[in-house]
C-alpha positions as CSV (number, residue, x, y, z in Angstrom):
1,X,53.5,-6.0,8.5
2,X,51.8,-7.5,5.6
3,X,52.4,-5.4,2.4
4,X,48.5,-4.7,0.9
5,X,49.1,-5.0,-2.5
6,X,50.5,-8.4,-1.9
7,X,47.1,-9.2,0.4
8,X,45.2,-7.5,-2.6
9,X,47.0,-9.6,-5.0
10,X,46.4,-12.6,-3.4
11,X,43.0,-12.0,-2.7
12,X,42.3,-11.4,-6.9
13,X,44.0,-14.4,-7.7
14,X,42.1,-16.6,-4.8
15,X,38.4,-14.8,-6.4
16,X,39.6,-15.4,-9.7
17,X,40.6,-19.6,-8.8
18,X,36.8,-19.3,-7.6
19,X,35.0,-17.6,-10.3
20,X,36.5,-20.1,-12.5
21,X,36.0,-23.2,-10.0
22,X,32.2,-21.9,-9.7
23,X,31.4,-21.2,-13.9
24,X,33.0,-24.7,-14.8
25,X,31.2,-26.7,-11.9
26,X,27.6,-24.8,-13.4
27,X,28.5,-25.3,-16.8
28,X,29.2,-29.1,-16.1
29,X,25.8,-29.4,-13.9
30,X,23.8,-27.8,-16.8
31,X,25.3,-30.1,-19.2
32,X,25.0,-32.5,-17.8
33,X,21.3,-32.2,-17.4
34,X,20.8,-31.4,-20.6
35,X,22.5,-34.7,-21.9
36,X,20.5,-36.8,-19.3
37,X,17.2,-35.0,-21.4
38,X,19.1,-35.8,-25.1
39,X,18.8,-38.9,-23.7
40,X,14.6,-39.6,-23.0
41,X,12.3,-41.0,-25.8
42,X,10.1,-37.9,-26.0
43,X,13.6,-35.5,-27.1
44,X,12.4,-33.1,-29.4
45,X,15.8,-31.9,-31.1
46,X,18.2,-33.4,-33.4
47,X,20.5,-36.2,-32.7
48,X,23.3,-33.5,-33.6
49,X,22.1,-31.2,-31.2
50,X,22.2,-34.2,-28.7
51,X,25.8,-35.3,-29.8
52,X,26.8,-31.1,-29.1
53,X,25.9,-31.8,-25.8
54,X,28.2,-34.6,-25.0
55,X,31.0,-33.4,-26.8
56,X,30.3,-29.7,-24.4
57,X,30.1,-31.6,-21.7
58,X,33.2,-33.3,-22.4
59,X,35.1,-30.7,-22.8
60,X,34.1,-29.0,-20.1
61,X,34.8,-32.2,-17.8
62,X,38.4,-32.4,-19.3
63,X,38.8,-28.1,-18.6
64,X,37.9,-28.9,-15.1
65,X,39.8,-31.5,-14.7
66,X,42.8,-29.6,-15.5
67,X,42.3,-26.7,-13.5
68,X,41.9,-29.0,-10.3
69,X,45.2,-29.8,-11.2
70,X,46.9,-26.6,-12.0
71,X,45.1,-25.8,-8.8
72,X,46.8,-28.8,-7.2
73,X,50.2,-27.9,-8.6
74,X,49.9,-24.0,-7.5
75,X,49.5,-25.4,-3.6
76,X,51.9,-27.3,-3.7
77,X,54.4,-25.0,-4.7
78,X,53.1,-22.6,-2.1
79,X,53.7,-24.9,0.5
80,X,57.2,-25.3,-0.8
């Protein structure tokens, strides 16, 4: 029989993978928007404000980009 503090342990760490999946993949969309709209002649903010954008949305492309890959790296060493 399967122990349920193990099932409720993985089921925490499996919500938690997804919050954080979900919040990156949002944040990324929204930036990304918003740097599309830095971008139009009629941009009504600064050209720092603009340049925060890119360098947000950068890092939040490089954050997600490493938790696909710790992501990666924890299945694989399930399957192991």
């Amino acid at each position: 029989m399967i122990n349920n503090n193990k099932v409720e342990e993985v089921r925490k760490e499996l919500n938690r993978d997804l919050d954080l999946g979900l919040a990156l993949s949002k944040a990324e969309g929204n930036l990304n928007f918003l740097a599309g709209e830095s971008q139009q002649e009629n941009w009504q903010s600064s050209m720092t404000q603009g340049m925060s954008i890119l360098d947000a949305l950068e890092a939040v492309q490089v954050a997600r980009k490493a938790w696909q890959e710790i992501i990666t790296e924890k299945r694989a060493n399930k399957s192991k």
